[in-house]
VOSE-178741 format. One record per residue: residue number from 0; x, y, z of N, C-alpha, C, CB in turn. Coordinates in Angstrom, 3 decimals. Atoms other than C-alpha are relative to their C-alpha. Glycine has a CB too. Layout:
VOSE-178741
[rec NUM, [X, Y, Z], [X, Y, Z], [X, Y, Z], [X, Y, Z]],
...
END
This chain:
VOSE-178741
[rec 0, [1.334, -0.100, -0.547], [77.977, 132.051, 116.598], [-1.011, -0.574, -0.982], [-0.338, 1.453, 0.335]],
[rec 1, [0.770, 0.710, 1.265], [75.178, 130.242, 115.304], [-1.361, 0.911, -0.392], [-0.536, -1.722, 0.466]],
[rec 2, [1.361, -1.252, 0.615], [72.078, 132.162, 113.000], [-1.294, -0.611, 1.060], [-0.628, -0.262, -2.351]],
[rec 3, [1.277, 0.226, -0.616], [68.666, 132.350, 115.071], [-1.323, 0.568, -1.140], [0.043, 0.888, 1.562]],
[rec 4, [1.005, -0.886, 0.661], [65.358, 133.267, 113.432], [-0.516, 1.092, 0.770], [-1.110, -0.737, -0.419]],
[rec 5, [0.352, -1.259, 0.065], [64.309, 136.438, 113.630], [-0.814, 0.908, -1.035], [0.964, 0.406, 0.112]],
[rec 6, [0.621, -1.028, 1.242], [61.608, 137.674, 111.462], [-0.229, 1.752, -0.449], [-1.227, -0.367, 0.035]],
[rec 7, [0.340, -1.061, 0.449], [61.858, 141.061, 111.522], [1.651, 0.857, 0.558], [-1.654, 0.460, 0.634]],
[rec 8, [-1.131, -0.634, -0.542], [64.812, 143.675, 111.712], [-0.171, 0.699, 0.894], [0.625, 0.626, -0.700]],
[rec 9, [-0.286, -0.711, -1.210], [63.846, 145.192, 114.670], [0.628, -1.191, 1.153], [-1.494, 0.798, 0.522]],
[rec 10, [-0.278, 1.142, -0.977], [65.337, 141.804, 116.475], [1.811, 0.664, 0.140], [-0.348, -2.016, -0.835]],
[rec 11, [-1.475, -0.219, 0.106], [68.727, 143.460, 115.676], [0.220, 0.404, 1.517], [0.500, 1.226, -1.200]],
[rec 12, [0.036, -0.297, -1.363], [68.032, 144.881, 119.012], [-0.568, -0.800, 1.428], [-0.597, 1.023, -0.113]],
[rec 13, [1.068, 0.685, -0.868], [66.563, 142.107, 120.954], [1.509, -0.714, 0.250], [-1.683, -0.923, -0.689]],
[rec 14, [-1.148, 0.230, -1.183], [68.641, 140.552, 123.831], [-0.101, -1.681, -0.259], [-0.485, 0.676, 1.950]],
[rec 15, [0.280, 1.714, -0.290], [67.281, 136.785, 123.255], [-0.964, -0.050, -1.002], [-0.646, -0.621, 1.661]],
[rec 16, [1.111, 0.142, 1.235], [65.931, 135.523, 120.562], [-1.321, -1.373, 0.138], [1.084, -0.379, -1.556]],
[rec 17, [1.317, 0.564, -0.043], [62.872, 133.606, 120.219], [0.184, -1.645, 0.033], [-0.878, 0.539, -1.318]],
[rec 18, [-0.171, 1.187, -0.193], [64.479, 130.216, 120.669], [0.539, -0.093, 1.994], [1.175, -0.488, -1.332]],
[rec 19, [-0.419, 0.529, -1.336], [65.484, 131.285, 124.614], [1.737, 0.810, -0.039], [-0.083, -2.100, 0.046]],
[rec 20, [-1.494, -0.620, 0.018], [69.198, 132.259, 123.495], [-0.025, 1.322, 0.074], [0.821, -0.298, -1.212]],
[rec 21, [-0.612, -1.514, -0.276], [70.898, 135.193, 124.949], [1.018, 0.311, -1.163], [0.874, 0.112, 1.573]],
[rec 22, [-0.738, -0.591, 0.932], [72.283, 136.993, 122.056], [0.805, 0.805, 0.777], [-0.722, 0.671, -1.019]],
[rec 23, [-0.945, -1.265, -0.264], [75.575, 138.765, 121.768], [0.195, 0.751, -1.165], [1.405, -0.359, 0.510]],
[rec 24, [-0.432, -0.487, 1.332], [76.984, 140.798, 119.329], [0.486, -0.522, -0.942], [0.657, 0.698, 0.022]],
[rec 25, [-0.463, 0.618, 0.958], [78.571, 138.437, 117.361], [-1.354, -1.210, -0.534], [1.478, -0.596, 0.559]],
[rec 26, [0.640, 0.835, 0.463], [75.427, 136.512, 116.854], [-0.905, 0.298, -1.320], [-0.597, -0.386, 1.001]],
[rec 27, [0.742, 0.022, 1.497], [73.341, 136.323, 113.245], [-1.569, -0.178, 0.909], [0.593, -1.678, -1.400]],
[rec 28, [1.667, 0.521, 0.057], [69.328, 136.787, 112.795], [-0.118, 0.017, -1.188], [-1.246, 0.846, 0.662]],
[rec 29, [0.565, -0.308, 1.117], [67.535, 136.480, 110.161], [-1.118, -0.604, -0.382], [0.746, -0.101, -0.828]],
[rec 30, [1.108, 0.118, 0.273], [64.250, 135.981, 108.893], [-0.759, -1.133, -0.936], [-0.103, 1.029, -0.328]],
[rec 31, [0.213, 0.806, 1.209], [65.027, 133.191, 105.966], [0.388, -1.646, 0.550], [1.088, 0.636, -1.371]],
[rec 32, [-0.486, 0.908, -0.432], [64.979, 129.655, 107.524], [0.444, -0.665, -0.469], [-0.380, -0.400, 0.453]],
[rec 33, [-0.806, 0.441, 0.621], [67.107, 128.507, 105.151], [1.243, 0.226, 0.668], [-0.124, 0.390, -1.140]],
[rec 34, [-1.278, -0.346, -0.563], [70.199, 130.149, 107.023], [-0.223, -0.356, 1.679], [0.390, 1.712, -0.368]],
[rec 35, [-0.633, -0.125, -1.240], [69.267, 129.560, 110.287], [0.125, -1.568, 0.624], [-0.886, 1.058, 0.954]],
[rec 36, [-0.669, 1.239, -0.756], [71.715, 126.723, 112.254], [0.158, -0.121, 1.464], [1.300, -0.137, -0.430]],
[rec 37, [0.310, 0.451, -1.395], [70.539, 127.165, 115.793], [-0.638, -1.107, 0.473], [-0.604, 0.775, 0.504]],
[rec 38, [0.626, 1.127, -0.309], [69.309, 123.887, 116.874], [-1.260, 0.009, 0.847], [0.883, -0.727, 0.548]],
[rec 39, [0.969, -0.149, -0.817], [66.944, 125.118, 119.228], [-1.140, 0.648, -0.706], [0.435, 0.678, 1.113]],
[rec 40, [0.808, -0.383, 0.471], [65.608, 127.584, 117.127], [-1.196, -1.017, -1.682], [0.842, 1.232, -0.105]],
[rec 41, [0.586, 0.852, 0.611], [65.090, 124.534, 114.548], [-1.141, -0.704, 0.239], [0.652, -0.590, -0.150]],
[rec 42, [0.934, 1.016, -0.840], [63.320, 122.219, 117.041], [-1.339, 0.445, 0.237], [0.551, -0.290, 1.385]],
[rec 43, [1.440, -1.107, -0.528], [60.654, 125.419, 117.918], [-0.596, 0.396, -1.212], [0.409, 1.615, 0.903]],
[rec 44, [0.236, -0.786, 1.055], [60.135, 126.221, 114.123], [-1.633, -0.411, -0.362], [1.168, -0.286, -1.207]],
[rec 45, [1.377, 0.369, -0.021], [56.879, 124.263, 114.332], [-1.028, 1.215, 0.920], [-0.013, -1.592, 0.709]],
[rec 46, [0.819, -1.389, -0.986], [55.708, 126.577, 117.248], [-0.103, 1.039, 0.219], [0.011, 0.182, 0.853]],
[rec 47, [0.304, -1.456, 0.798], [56.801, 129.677, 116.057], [-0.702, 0.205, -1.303], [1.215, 0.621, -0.308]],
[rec 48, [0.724, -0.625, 1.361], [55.180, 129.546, 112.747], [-1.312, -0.481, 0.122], [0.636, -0.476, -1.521]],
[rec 49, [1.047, -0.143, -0.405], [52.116, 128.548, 114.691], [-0.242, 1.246, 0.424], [-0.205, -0.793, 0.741]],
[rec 50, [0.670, -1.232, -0.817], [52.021, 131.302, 117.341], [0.021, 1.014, -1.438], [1.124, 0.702, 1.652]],
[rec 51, [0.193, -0.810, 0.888], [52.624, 133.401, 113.791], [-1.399, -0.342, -0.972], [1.282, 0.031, -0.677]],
[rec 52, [1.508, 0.446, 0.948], [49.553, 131.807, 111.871], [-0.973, 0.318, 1.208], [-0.192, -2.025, -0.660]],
[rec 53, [1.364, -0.184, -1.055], [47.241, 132.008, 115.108], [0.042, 2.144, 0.165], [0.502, -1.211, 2.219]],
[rec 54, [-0.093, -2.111, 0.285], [48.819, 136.355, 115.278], [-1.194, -0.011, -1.008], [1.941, 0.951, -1.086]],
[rec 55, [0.633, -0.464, 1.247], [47.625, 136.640, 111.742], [-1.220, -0.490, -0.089], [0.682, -0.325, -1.172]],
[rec 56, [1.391, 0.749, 0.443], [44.320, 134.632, 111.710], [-0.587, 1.000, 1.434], [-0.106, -2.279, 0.039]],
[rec 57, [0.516, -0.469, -0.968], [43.565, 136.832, 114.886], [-0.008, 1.397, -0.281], [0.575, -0.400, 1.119]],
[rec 58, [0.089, -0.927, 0.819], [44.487, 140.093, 113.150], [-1.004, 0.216, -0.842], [0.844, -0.026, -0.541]],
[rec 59, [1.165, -0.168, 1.321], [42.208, 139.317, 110.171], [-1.094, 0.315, 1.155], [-0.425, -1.701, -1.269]],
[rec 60, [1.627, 0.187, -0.598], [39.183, 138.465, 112.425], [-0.062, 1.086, 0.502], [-0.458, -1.147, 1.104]],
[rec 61, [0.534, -1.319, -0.126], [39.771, 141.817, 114.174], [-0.501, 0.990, -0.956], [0.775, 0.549, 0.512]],
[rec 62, [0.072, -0.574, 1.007], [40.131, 143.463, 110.803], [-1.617, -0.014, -0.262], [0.929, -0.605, -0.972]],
[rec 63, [1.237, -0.107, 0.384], [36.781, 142.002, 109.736], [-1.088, 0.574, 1.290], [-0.324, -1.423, -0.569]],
[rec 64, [0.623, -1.218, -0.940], [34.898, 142.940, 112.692], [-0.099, 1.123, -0.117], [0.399, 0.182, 0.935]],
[rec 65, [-0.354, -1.421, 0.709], [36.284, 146.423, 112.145], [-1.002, 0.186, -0.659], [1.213, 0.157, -0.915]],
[rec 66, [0.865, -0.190, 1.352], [34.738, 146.725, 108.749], [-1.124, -0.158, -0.158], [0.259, -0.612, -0.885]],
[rec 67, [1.856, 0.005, -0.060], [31.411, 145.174, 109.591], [-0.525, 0.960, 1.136], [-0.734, -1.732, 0.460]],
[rec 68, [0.890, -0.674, -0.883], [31.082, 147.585, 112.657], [0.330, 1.502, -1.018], [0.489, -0.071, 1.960]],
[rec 69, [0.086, -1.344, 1.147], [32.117, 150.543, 109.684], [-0.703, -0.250, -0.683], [1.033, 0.462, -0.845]],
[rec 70, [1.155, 0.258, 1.292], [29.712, 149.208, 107.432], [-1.377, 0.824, 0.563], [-0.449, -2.009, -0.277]],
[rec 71, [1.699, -0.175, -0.686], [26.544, 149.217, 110.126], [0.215, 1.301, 0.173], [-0.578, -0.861, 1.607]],
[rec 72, [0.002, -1.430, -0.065], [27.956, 152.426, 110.960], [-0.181, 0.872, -1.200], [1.130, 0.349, 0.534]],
[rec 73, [0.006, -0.639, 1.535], [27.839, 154.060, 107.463], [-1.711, 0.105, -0.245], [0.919, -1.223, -1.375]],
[rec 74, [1.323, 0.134, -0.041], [24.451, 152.296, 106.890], [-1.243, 0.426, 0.702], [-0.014, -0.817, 0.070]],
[rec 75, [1.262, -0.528, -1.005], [22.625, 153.480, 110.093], [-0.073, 1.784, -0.785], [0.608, -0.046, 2.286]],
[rec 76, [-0.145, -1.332, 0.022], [23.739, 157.043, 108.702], [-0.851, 0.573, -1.463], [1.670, 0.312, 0.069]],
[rec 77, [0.615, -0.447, 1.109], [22.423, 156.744, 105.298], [-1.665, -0.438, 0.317], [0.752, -0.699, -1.391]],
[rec 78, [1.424, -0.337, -0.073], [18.709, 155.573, 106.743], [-0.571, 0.750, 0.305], [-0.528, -0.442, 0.387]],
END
């Protein structure tokens, strides 16, 4: 069976991995794209480590939001 990426160990339980392939039990994940020899999941590695940079750049921006609506909030409390 050939390795798929899988960044996280909760994929141990995932039915299809993020290239489309139906995993079985004998198949490999793993998180280090150094090991992985799925061809498909090669070809997509551009567009998964987008949709993962656009996650995280969409995370932050909530984050900051957050913090500036805890700030004003803090501030209205101390005028």
């Amino acid at each position: 069976m050939r390795t798929h990426f899988y960044p996280t160990s909760a994929g141990e339980d995932a039915e299809r991995g993020p290239c489309g392939t139906w995993l079985g039990e004998a198949s490999n994940l793993t998180g280090d794209w150094d090991r992985v020899d799925c061809r498909r999941c090669i070809r997509s590695k551009a567009k998964m480590l987008g949709a993962h940079v656009a996650e995280e750049r969409a995370i932050v921006e909530q984050m900051g939001d957050m913090a500036d609506f805890m700030k004003s909030a803090v501030g209205e409390r101390h005028d």
